[in-house]
TIROKOL-253578 format. One line per field, with one value per residue (C-alpha): residue in one letter; residue number from 1; x, y, z. Coordinates in nm, 3 decimals. Layout:
N
rest = c(A ...)
nr = c(NUM ...)
east = c(X ...)
north = c(Y ...)
up = c(Z ...)
END
This chain:
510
rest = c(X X X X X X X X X X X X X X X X X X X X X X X X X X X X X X X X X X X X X X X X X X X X X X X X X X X X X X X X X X X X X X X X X X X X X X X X X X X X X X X X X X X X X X X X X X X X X X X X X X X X X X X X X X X X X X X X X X X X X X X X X X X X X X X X X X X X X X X X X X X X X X X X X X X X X X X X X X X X X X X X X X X X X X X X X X X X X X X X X X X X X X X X X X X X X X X X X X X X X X X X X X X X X X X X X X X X X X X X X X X X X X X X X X X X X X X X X X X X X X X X X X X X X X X X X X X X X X X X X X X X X X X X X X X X X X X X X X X X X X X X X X X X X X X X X X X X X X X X X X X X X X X X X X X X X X X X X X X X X X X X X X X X X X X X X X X X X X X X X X X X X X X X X X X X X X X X X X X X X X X X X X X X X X X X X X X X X X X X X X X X X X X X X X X X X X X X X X X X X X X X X X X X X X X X X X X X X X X X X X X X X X X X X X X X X X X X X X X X X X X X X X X X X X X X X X X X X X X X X X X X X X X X X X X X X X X X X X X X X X X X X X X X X X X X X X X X X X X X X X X X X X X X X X X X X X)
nr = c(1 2 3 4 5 6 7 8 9 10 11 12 13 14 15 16 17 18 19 20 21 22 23 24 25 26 27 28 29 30 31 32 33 34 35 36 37 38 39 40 41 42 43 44 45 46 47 48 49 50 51 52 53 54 55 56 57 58 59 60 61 62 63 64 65 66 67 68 69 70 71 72 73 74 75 76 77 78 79 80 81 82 83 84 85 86 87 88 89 90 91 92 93 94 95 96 97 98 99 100 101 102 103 104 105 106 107 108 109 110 111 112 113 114 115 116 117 118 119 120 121 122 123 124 125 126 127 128 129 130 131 132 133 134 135 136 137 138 139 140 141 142 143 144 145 146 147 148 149 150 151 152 153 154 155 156 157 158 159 160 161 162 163 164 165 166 167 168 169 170 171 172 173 174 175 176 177 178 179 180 181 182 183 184 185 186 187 188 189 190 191 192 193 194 195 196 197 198 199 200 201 202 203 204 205 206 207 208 209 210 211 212 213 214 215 216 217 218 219 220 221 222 223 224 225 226 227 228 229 230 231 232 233 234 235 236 237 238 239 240 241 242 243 244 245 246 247 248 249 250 251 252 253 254 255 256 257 258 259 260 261 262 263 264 265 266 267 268 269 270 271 272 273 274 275 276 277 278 279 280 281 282 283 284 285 286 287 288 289 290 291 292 293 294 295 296 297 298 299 300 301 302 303 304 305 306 307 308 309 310 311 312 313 314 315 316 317 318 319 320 321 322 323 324 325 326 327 328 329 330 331 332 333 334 335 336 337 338 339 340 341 342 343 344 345 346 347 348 349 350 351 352 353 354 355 356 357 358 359 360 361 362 363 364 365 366 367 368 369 370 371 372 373 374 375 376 377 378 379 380 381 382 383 384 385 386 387 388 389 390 391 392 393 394 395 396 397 398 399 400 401 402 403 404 405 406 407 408 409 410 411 412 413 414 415 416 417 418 419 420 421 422 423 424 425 426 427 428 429 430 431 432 433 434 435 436 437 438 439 440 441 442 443 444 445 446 447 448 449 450 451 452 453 454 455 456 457 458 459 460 461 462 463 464 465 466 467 468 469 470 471 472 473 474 475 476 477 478 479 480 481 482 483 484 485 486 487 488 489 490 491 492 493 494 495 496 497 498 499 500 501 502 503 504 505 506 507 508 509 510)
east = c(-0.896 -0.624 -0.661 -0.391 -0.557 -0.851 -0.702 -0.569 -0.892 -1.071 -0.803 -0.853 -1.248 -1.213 -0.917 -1.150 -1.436 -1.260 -1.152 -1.505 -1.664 -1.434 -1.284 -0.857 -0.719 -0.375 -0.064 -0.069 -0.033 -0.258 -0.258 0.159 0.149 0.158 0.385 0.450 0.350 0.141 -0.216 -0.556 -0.872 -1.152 -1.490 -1.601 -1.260 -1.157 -1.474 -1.433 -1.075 -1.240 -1.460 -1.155 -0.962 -1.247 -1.279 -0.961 -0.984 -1.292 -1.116 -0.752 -0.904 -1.201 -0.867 -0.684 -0.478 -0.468 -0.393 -0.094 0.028 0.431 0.636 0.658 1.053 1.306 1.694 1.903 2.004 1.705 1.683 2.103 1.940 1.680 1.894 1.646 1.945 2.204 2.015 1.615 1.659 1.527 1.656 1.653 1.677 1.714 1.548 1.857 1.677 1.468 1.687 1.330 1.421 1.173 1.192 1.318 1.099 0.742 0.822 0.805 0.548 0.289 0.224 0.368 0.230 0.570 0.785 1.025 1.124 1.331 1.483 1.896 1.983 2.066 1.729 1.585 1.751 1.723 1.332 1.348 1.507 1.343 0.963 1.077 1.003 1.035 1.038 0.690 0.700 0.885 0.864 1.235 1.505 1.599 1.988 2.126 2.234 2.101 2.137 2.061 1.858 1.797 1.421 1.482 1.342 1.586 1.549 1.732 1.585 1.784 2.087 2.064 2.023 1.674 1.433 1.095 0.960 0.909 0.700 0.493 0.652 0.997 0.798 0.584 0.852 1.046 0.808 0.840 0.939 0.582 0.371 0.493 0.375 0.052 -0.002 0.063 0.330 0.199 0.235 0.127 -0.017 -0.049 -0.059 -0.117 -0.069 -0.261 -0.055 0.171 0.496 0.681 0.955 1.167 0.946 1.153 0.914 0.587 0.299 -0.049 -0.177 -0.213 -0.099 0.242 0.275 0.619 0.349 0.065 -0.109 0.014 -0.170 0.017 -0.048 0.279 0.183 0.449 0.486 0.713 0.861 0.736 0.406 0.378 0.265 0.051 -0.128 -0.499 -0.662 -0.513 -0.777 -1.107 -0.934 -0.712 -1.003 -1.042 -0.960 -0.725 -0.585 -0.269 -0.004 0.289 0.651 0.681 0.371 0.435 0.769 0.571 0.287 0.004 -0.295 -0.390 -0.534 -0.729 -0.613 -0.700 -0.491 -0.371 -0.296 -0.104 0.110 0.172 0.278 0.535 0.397 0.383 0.587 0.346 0.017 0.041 0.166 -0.148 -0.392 -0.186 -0.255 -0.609 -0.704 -0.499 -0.769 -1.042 -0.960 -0.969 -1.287 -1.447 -1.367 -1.617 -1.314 -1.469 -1.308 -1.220 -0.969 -0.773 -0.480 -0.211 0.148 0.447 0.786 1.027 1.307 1.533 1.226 1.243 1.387 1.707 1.583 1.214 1.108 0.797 0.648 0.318 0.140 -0.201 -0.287 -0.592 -0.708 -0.751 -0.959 -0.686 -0.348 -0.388 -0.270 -0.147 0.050 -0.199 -0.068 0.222 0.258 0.541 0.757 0.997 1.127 1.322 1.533 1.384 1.403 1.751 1.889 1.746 1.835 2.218 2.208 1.984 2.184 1.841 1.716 1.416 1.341 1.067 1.066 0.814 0.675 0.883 1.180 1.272 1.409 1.403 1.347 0.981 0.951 0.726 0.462 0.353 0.017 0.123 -0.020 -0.221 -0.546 -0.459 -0.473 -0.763 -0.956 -0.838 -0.930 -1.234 -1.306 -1.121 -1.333 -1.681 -1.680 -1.809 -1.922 -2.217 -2.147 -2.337 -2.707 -2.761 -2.762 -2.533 -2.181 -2.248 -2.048 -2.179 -1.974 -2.083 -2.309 -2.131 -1.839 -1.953 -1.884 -2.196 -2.458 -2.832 -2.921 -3.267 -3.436 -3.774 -3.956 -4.023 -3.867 -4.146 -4.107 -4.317 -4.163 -3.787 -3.869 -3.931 -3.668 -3.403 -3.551 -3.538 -3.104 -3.005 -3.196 -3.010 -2.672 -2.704 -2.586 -2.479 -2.341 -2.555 -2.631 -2.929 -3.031 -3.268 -3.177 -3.302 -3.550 -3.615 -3.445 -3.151 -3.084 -3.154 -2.881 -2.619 -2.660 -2.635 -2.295 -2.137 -2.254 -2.471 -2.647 -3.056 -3.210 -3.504 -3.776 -4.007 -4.311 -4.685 -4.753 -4.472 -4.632 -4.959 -4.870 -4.490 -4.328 -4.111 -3.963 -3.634 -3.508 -3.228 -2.935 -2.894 -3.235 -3.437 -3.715 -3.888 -4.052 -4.204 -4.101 -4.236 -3.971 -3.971 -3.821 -3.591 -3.248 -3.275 -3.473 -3.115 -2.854 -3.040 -3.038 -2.674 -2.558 -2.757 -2.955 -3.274 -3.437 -3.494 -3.865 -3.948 -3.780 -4.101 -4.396 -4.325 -4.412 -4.593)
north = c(2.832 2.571 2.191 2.266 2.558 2.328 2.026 2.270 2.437 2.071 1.995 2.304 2.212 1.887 1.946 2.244 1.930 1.690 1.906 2.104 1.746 1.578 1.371 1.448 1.723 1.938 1.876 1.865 2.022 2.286 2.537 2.556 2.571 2.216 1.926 1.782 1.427 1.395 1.392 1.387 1.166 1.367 1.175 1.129 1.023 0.782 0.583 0.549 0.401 0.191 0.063 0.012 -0.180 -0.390 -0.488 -0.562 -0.781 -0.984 -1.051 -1.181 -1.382 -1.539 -1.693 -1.814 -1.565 -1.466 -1.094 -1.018 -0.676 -0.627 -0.317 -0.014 0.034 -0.231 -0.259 -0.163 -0.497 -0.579 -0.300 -0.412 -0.788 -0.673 -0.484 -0.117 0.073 0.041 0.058 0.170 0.515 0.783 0.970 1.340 1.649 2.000 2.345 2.552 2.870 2.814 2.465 2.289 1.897 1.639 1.255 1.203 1.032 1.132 1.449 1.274 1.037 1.323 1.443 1.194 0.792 0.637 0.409 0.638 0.407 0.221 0.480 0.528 0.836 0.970 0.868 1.060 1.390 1.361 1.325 1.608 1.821 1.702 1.749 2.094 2.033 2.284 2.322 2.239 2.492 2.847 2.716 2.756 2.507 2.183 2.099 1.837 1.614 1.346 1.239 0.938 1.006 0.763 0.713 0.552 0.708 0.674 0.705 0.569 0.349 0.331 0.430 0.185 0.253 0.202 0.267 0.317 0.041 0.156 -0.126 -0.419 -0.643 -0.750 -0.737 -0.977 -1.223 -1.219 -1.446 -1.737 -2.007 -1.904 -1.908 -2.236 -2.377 -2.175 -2.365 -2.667 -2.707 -2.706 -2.517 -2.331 -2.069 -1.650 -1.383 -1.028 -0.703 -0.388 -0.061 0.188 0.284 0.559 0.720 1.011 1.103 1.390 1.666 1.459 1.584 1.384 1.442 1.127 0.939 0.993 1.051 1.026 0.788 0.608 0.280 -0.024 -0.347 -0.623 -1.005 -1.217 -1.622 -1.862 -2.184 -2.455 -2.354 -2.677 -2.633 -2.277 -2.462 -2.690 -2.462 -2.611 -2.260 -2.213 -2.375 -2.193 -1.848 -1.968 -1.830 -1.527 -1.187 -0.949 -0.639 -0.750 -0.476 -0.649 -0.431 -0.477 -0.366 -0.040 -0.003 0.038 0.289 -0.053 -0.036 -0.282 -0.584 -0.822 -1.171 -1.502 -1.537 -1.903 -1.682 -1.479 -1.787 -1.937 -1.623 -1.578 -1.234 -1.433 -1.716 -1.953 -2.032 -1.976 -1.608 -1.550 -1.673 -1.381 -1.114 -1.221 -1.159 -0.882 -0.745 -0.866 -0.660 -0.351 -0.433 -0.514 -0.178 -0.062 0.076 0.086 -0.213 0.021 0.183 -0.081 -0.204 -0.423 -0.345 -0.552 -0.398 -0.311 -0.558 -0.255 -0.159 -0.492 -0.557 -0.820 -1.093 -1.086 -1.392 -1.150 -0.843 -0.648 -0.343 -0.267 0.068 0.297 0.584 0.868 1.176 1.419 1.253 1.006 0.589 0.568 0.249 0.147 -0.262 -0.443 -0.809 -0.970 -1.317 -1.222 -1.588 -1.700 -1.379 -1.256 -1.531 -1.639 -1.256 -1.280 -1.643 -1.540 -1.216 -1.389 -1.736 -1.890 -2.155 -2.027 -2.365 -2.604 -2.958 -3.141 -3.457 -3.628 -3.502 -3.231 -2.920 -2.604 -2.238 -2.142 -1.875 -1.581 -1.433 -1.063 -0.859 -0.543 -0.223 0.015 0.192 0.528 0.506 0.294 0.564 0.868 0.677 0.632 0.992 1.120 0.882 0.920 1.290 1.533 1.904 1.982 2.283 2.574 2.549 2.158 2.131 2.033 1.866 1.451 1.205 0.879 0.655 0.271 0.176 -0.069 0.190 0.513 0.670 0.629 0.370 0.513 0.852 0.936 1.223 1.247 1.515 1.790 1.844 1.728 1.532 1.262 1.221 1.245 0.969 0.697 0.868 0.804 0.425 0.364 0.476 0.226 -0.056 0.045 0.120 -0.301 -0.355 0.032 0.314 0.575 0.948 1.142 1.443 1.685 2.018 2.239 2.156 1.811 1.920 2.047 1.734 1.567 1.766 1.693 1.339 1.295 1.526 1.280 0.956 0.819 0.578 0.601 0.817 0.711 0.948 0.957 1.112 1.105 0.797 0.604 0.633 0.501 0.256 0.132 0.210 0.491 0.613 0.518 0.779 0.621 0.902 0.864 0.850 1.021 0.807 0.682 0.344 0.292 -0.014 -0.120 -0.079 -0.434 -0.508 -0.169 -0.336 -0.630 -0.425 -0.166 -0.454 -0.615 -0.280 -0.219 -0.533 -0.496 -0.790 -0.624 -0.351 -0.056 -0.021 -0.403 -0.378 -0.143 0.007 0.302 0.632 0.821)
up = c(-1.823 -1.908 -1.849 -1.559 -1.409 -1.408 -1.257 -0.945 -0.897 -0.905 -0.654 -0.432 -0.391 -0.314 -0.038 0.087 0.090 0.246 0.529 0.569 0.585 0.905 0.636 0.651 0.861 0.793 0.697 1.147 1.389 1.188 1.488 1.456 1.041 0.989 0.926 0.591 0.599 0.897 0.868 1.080 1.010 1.133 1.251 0.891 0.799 1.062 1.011 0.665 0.715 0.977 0.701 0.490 0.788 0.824 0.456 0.495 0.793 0.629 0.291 0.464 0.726 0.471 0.317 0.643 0.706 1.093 1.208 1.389 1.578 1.605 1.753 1.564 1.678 1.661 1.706 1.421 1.407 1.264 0.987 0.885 0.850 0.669 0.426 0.501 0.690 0.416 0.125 0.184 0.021 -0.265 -0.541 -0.457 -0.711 -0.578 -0.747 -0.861 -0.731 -0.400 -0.312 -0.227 -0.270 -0.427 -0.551 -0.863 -1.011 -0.806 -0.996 -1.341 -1.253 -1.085 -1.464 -1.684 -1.675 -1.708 -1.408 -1.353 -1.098 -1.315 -1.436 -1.437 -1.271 -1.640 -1.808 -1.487 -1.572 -1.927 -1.921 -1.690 -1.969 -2.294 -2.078 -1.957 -1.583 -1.334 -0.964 -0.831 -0.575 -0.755 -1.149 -1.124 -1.311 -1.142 -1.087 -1.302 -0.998 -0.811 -0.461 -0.220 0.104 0.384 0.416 0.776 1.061 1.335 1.725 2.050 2.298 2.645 2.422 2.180 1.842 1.680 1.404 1.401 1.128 0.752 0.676 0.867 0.685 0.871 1.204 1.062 0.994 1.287 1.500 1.224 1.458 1.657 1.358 1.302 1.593 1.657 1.306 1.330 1.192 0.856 0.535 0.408 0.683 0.596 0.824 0.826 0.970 0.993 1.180 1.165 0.953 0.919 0.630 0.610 0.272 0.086 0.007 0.106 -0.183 -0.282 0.096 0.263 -0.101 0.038 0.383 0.655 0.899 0.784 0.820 0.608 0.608 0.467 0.431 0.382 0.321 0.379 0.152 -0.003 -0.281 -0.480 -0.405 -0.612 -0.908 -0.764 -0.547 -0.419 -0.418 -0.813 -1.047 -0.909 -1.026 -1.287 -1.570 -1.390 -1.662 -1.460 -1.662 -1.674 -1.789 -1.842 -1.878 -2.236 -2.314 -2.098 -2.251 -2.605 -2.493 -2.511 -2.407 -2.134 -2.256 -1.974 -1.998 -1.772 -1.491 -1.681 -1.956 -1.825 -1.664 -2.009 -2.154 -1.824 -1.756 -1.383 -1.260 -1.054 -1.000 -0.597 -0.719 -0.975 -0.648 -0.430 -0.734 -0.751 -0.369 -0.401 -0.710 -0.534 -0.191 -0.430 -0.596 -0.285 -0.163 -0.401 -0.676 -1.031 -1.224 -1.500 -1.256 -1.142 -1.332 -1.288 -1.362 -1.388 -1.209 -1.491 -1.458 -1.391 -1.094 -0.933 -0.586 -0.644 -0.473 -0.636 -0.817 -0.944 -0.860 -0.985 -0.835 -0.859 -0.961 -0.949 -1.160 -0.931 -1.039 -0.908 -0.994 -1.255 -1.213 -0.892 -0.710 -0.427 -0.353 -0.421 -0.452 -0.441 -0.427 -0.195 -0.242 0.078 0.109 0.442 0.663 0.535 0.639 0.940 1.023 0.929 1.219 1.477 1.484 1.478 1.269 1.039 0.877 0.788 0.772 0.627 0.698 0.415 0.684 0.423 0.543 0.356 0.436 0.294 0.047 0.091 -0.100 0.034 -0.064 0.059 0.085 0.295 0.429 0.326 -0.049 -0.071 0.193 -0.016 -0.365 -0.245 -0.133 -0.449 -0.695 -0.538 -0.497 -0.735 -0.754 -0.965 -1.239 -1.074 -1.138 -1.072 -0.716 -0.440 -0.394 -0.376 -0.188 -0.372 -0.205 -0.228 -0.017 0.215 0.256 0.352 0.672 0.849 0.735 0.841 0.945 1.161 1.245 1.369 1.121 1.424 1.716 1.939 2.219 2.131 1.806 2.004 2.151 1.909 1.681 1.975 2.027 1.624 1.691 1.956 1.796 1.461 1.634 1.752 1.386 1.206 1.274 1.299 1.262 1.486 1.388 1.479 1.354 1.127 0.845 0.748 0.389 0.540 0.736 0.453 0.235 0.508 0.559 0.175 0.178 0.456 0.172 0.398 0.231 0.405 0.591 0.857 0.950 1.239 1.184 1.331 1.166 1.318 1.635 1.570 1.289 1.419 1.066 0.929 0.604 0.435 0.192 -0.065 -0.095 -0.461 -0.624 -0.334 -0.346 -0.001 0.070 0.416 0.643 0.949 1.286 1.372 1.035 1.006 1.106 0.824 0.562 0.618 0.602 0.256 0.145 0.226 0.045 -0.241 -0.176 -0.279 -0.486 -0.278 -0.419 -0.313 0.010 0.171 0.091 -0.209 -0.081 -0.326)
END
């Protein structure tokens, strides 16, 4: 079998997983054939992005930032000031036999690790030639042209002209002169945004990687320019090693070498010290996910790649078992661009001034990503199938992310036994989420709740009745300590955070 025939049959199982497991759903409506780029979470799957949300939530607001929630459609007005109706679009190439149309450079970047983003429409076409790369869907030969397509989503709203948004982040901006006040009118202040966007994708591929709606969650922190090099929160992560991949390094095939973040600020790879604080959280959000270190890169825009009016801009990037580095943040200085455009069509003022009686327009700096990559890298990176012979497919998701935290099940289904098992689930569910199960045989139960990653399983037996304890089964070494029910709901959450061995947190079961 060749390494590609391998990589689609790896892919195949773990779709088939996913889906068998209430993970992701479609492309949806499945019943009517599906739509590209729309997507359901199942049970599974919706709680694990509610873990992601959450991580989310708990890492922005530990640094100040506040959570906002803006409309999903706005005036067009809005997407001209922003600059997203005129020039928010993709490169398209077309398959000279079926006429199936994909992004330009998606296609080179699925199987090549290059940023064919910054590539000229010519460099584009001639990698396309010299690598020999055909139409994903019929193998055929791909025209030598390249077109422009609109990634705006466009709608009417009582016969106005509208757009539903392609990012959080303009929505977030447009309250400015509130955020100034709910703030005191002091700077600097960050908020962020977790909801809904939508783009015309062309040829949506890499499931939920790339989908026409998903879930963005973006933190934008506004600032006076002077103060980006002599930012407060700066000199507590300044020695902090990041593996910085900067676009020269890229441009000769270099490794990645991990550098300090004041390294990296001396060399110029970034331009301020309020910008290296904004890359670190950024980092840290991934690692707190539970990502592998080792995955997670970070890569400078090309200059070629770079939005105009970007001061910097660096993406973090995860290795993904089924498509290789793949962009999963962005962080940018979007300098003082966005409130400027949108001061100019509004007529409003979007200013500071400062208590020196300066006035200036603050400069942004965005962290901006999503849910949906982070959710699918973490099903994609902690699933594997054992080679035929050595047992069962694992989900060994971290600890603190999977799906569903605790599982119980009373060992028989006898009444008696029911009923503490069903007590020992609504003291748990006070703190976890939780799984009850009384089905089948205490090995098959045990075999599913391992599948869905959950992390312990609790069972009920004779003994918990007389003695008030029952026994915790760890998902990835199977061993079993015994813990007494009063003490069930903190022994879980130590275990959960890794704040103690799992032998030492109960008696071992033998």
């Amino acid at each position: 079998m060749s390494n590609h025939q391998k990589e689609d049959t790896q892919e195949r199982e773990f779709l088939s997983f996913i889906k068998e497991a209430g993970l992701v759903w479609g492309p949806s409506p499945e019943i009517y054939g599906g739509f590209a780029g729309f997507y359901e979470y199942g049970p599974l799957g919706k709680l694990l992005k509610n873990k992601v949300e959450n991580s989310i939530r708990r890492v922005f607001n530990s640094q100040g930032l506040r959570e906002v929630e803006a409309p999903t459609i706005l005036p067009d007005v809005v997407w001209k000031a922003s600059g997203h109706l005129e020039t928010f679009q993709d490169r398209i190439i077309k398959c000279s036999k079926c006429k199936s149309a994909f992004r330009a450079d998606k296609l080179i970047e699925e199987k090549h690790d290059v940023p064919a983003d910054s590539f000229s429409d010519k460099k584009i076409l001639d990698f396309i030639e010299e690598h020999d790369i055909k139409c994903p869907s019929c193998k055929g030969l791909l025209e030598k042209n390249i077109e422009q397509q609109s990634l705006m989503m466009k709608t009417k709203v009582a016969g106005e002209d509208a757009s539903l948004r392609p990012e959080t982040a303009t929505t977030t901006y447009l309250p400015y002169q509130r955020f100034v006040s709910y703030f005191r009118k002091r700077l600097p202040f960050g908020v962020f945004q977790i909801g809904k966007a939508y783009r015309n994708e062309i040829s949506p591929r890499q499931h939920v990687l790339r989908g026409r709606e998903f879930t963005q969650a973006e933190g934008q922190i506004f600032l006076d320019p002077k103060t980006k090099n002599n930012w407060e929160k700066y000199p507590a992560i300044a020695k902090e090693i990041l593996p910085f991949w900067d676009y020269k390094s890229q441009e000769k095939n270099a490794q990645v070498k991990p550098i300090s973040i004041e390294e990296a600020l001396k060399k110029k790879f970034i331009n301020s010290q309020a910008y290296g604080w904004c890359i670190y959280l950024a980092y840290t959000q991934f690692v707190k996910f539970g990502i592998p270190k080792e995955k997670i890169r970070l890569r400078q825009h090309h200059p070629d790649e770079k939005a105009f009016y970007a001061d910097d801009a660096w993406d973090i990037e995860v290795k993904l078992e089924n498509y290789g580095w793949f962009e999963m943040c962005g962080v940018h200085d979007r300098t003082d661009y966005d409130l400027k455009q949108h001061a100019k069509f509004s007529g409003q003022k979007l200013e500071f001034k400062n208590e020196a009686g300066e006035t200036f327009v603050p400069h942004i700096l965005e962290i901006a990503f999503g849910s949906d990559r982070p959710t699918y890298a973490l099903m994609d990176l902690f699933y594997e199938k054992k080679a035929e012979g050595e047992g069962k497919t694992t989900f060994s998701i971290p600890y603190h992310m999977a799906p569903i935290d605790v599982s119980v099940f009373p060992l028989i289904k006898k009444p008696e036994l029911i009923k503490v098992a069903q007590g020992v689930k609504e003291e748990l569910e006070r703190d976890f989420i939780v799984d009850y199960d009384e089905s089948g045989s205490i090995g098959r139960r045990y075999l599913r709740s391992s599948t869905q990653g959950t992390p312990f399983a609790i069972t009920v037996d004779f003994d918990s009745i007389e003695k008030k304890s029952v026994t915790i089964r760890d998902r990835d070494t199977e061993k079993q300590i015994r813990v007494p029910v009063i003490s069930l709901n903190h022994v879980i959450r130590q275990l959960i955070n890794g704040d103690i061995e799992f032998e030492r947190a109960g008696e071992v079961v033998k």
